[in-house]
N, C-alpha and C positions, 0 to 999 in steps of 0.2 A: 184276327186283330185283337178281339179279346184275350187270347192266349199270350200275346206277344206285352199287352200290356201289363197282364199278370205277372209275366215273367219279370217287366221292366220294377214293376212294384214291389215284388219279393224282393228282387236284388239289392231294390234304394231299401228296403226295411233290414237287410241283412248287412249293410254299409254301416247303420245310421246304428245297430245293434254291437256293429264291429267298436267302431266307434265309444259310445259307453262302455262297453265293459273294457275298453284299451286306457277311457277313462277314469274307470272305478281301481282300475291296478295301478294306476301312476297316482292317485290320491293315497290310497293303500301305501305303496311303498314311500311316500310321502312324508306319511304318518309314523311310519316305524323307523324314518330315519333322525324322524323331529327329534333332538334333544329337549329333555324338560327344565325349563328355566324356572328362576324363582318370580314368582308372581302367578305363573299360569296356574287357574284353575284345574283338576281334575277330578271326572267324576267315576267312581271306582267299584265295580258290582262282581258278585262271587254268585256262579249260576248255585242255583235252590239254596240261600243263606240272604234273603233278602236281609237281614239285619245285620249285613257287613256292609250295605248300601251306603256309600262314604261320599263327600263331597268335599273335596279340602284343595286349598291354595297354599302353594308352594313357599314357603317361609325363606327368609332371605340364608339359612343355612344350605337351604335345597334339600330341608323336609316336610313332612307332612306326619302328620297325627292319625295313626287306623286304629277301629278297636280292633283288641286283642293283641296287637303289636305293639303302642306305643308309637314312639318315634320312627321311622322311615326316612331314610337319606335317598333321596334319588340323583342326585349329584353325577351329572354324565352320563345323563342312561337314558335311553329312547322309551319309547310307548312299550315298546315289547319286551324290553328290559324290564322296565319297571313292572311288567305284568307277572313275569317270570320268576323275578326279586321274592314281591307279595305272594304266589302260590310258591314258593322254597318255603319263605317263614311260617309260612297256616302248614306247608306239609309238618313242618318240624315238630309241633305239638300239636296243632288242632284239627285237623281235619286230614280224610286221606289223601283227595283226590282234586284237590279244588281249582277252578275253572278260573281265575282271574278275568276282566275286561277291563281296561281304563281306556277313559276316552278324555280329549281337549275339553273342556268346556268355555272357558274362555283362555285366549293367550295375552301373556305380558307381554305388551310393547318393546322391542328392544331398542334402547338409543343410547344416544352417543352424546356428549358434550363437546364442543366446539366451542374455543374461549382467546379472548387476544386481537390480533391485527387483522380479522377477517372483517365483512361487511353488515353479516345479521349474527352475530355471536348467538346461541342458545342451545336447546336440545332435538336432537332432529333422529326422529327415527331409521331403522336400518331396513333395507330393503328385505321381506321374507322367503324368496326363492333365491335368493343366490346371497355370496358375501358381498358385504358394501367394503371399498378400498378408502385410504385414507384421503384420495382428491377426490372421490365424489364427496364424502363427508364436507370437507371444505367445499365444494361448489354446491351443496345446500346448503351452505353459510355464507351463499355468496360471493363465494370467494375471496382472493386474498385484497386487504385493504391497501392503499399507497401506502409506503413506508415498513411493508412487514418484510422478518426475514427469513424467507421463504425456508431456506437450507436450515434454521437453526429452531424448524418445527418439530411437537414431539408429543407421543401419545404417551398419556400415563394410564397403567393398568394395574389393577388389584390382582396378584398370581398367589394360590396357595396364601392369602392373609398378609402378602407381602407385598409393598409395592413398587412398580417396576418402571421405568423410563426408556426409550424406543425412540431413537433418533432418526428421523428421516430428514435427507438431503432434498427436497421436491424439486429443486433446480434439474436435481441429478435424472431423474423422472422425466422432466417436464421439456428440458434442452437435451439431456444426451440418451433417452428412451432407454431408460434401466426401468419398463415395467415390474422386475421381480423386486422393485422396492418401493413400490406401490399397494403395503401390506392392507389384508384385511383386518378391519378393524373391530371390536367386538364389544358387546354391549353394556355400559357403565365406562368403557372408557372415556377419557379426558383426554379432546386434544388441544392444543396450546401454541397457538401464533404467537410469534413476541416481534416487538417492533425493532427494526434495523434502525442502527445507530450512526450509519454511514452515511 
């Protein structure tokens, strides 16, 4: 009996072990696929160069200030990117071999603006495991108000320093199930119910 229980105990420690570390690799790959936003925190350590120990927020350019480097653009580039980035430019002039780590320290909230004929207009953050679509956004706002019009909704977005207008049909969506125009929406956008005139 006591054998059999041991056996039973190993296996439940060897499940519960399975487990975490299936854990620790899907937080992992998590992390390396996180793009760095402006706002998030980073804290940025170089193994034996304690005085490169950096702590810096992401500037609305999508850079950060290191010594020795200067300016750093990290604009589209994940944890491992950016790690890769910083030991490129230390290898270039300053050091042989240098060992990068950057970790999240805190993340900037992503959201979205919602404005016009819906029911709580405001800013409502975006979901962080998956994309948010343009009708949940709007049903964190309550959805759509009496009198809005629906089809002549529209997301405005900053691209490349320019700004871009994105017309959704949500009828089209909503009565004839054209999900693939149920676009994901991304963070500092504006979207804009306007009121039916009909």
């Amino acid at each position: 009996m006591i054998i059999v229980r041991s056996k039973k105990i190993l296996k439940g420690f060897a499940v519960i072990a399975l487990i975490l570390s299936l854990g620790c690799a899907i937080a992992h790959a998590e992390g390396e696929e996180y793009e760095i936003e402006t706002g998030d925190v980073l804290t940025i350590t170089v193994y034996e160069q304690s005085d490169l120990t950096t702590k810096a927020r992401v500037g609305p350019k999508g850079d950060i200030t290191f010594p020795l480097l200067g300016n750093v653009n990290l604009t589209g580039l994940t944890v491992s990117e950016t790690e890769k980035k910083i030991e490129s430019l230390l290898k270039e002039d300053y050091l042989v071999n240098p060992q990068v780590n950057v970790f999240i320290e805190e993340y900037h909230p992503k959201k979205v603006f919602v404005m016009g004929f819906v029911n709580q207009p405001g800013e409502y953050e975006l979901f962080r495991d998956r994309p948010t679509t343009i009708l949940e956004a709007i049903t964190m706002a309550g959805g759509f108000k009496e009198g809005a019009a629906q089809n002549g909704t529209k997301v405005i977005r900053m691209e490349d320093g320019k700004e871009v207008t994105i017309q959704v049909k949500v009828k089209d969506i909503t009565n004839k199930g054209y999900k693939e125009m149920d676009i994901a929406i991304r963070a500092g956008d504006i979207i804009v119910v306007p009121e039916s005139f009909f």
